[in-house]
N, C-alpha and C positions, 0 to 999 in steps of 0.2 A: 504494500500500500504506500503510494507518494506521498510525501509530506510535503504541503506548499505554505507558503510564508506570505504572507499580502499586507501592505504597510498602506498606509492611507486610505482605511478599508470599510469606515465608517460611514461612509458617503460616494454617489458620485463611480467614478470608474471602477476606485477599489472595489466597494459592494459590490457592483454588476458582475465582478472579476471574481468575488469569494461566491455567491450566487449560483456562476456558473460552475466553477470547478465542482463547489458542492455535491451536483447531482453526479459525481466522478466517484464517489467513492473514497475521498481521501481524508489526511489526518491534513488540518488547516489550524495556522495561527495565524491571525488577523490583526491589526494593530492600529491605532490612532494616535493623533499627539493630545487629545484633551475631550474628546462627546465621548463618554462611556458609554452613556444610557443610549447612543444611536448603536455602538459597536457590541454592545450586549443584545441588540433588539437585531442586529443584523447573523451576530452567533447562534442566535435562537431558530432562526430561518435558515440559517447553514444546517445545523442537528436535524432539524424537520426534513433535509432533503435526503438525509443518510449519512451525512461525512461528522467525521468528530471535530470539537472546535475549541481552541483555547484564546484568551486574548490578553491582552496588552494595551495597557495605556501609559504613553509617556511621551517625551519629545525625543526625538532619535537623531538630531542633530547631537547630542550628547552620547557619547560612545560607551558612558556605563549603563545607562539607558538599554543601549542593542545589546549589552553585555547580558543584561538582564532579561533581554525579550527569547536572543537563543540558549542562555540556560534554561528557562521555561522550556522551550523549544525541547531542545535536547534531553533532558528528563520525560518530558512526555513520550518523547516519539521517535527521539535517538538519532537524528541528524536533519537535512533537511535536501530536497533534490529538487524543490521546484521554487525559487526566490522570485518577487514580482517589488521593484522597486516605485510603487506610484505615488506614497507621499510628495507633496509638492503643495506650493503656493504661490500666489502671483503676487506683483507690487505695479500700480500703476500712476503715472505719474512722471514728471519732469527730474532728469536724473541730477540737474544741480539741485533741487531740494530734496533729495535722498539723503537722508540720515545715517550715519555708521551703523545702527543699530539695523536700520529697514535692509543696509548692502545685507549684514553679515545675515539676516533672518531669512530670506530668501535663500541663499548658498549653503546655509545650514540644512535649511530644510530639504531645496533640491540638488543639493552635491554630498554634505559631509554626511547624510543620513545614508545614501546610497552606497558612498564608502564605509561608512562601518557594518551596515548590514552585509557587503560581499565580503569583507572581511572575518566577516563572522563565518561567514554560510561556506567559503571557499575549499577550510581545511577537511567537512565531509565530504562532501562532494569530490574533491581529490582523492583521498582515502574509499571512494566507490568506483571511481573515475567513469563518473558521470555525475549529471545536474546540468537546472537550465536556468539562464539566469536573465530576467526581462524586465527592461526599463521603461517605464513612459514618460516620453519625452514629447517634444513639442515643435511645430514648422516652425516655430518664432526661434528655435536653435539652429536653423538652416537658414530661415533668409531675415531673423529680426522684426521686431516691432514698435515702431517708434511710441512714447512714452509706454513701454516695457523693457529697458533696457537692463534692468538686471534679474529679470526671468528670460528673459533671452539668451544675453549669456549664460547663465546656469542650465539653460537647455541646448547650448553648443557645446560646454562642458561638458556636458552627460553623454551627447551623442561622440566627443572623440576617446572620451572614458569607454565605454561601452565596443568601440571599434579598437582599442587597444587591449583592454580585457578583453575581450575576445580571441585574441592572440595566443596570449599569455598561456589562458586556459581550454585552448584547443585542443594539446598533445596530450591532455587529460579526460578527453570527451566530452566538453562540459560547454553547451555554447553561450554565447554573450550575445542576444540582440534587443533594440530598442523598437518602441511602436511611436513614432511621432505623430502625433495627432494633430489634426485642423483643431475647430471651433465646435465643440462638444457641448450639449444641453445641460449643463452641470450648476452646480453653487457656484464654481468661480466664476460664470461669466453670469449672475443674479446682477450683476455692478449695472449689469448696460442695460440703459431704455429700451422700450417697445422699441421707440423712431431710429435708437442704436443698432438692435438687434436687426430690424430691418435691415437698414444699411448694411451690414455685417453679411446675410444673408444674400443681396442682391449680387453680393461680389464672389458668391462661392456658386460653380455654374452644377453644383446637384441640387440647386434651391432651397437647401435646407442645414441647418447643424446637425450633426452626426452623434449618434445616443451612446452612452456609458454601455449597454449593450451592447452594440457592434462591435465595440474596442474591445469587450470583455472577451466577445468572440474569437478578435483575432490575437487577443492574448492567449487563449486557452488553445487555440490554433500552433500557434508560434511553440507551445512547450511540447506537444505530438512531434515536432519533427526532425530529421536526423542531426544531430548535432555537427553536421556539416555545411547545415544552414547556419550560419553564423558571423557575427560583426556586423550585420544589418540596421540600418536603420530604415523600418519600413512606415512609411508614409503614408494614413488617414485621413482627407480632407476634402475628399468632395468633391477634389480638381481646383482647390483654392491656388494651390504651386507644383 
């Protein structure tokens, strides 16, 4: 039985992602940085579909934090083969009034939580030689977004992190790829108006945003396949880029 790992899982893609695997069959730890009451209500609907479920609540930019989530891990269920890196946050706005604190809250969330979770997950996975390991990432790490300039970068970070791990952890069996997503129906993008949304909408030629679902899909897609698909960054968006 696979053990999969889902971080940002409260809401939004992660859920769609624990959701899906559920009906798999597997041992699942789920994880948030702060809505418990949503990630207990989403564990409870993981258990109902067949799969076992443990969770975690914590900020995972802090590396005792992840220390903490794969000893859980690890005691339960004794390593982990299927890691889904989707925690993440945006910041919008004018990058000279970004604050030290806004840089480092973003990069924490969408870079250093990523690295300490692979860090964690790497030494089973090696010791099987195999696991698969999937980030979500974002188009605004391939071509940017003006006032999003430090989720952007954090999302080009990820995508050459991910195509270098990949590397690394090929002669082990183990692949590294990313799902870069367009403009997805979620809480983060709750910021923009109707008249925004529209606008946003008219420029993507599938005429619509793209559901936590579908992404779920090609996440749970992407960990079926040979681990010689690998260092990918594959591309969800409608025909946005």
């Amino acid at each position: 039985m696979k053990t999969v790992i889902i971080t940002g899982a409260s809401r939004g893609i992660g859920k769609a992602a624990a959701l899906r695997f559920a009906k798999e069959n597997v041992h699942m730890a789920i994880a948030c940085r702060k809505n418990s009451d949503m990630l207990e209500a989403v564990k409870s609907k993981v258990m109902s579909l067949g799969s076992d479920c443990i969770t975690y609540t914590g900020d995972l930019s802090l590396s005792g934090n992840v220390k903490e989530l794969f000893t859980a891990v690890n005691e339960a269920f004794g390593g982990t083969d299927i890691l889904i890196n989707n925690a993440g946050i945006s910041h919008i706005g004018l990058l000279h009034d970004m604050s030290d604190k806004e840089w480092r809250n973003v990069f924490g969330s969408n870079m250093d939580s990523v690295f300490y979770c692979c860090r964690e997950a790497i030494p089973s996975m090696i010791s099987k030689k195999s696991g698969c390991i999937i980030n979500v990432s974002s188009i605004w790490g391939e071509c940017g977004a003006s006032c999003e300039v430090a989720y952007s970068a954090s999302k080009g970070a990820l995508n050459s992190f991910t195509k270098a791990l990949a590397k690394e952890l090929a002669p082990s069996g183990i692949s590294v790829n990313a799902v870069s997503c367009g403009v997805i129906d979620t809480d983060m993008n709750s910021v923009f108006t109707p008249e925004e949304k529209k606008e946003m909408i008219n420029d993507i030629p599938a005429g619509r945003f793209g559901t936590p679902e579908e992404i779920a899909d090609m996440i749970y897609s992407l960990s079926l396949q040979s681990p010689y698909l690998t260092g990918q960054i594959i591309t969800a968006c409608g025909g946005l880029i």
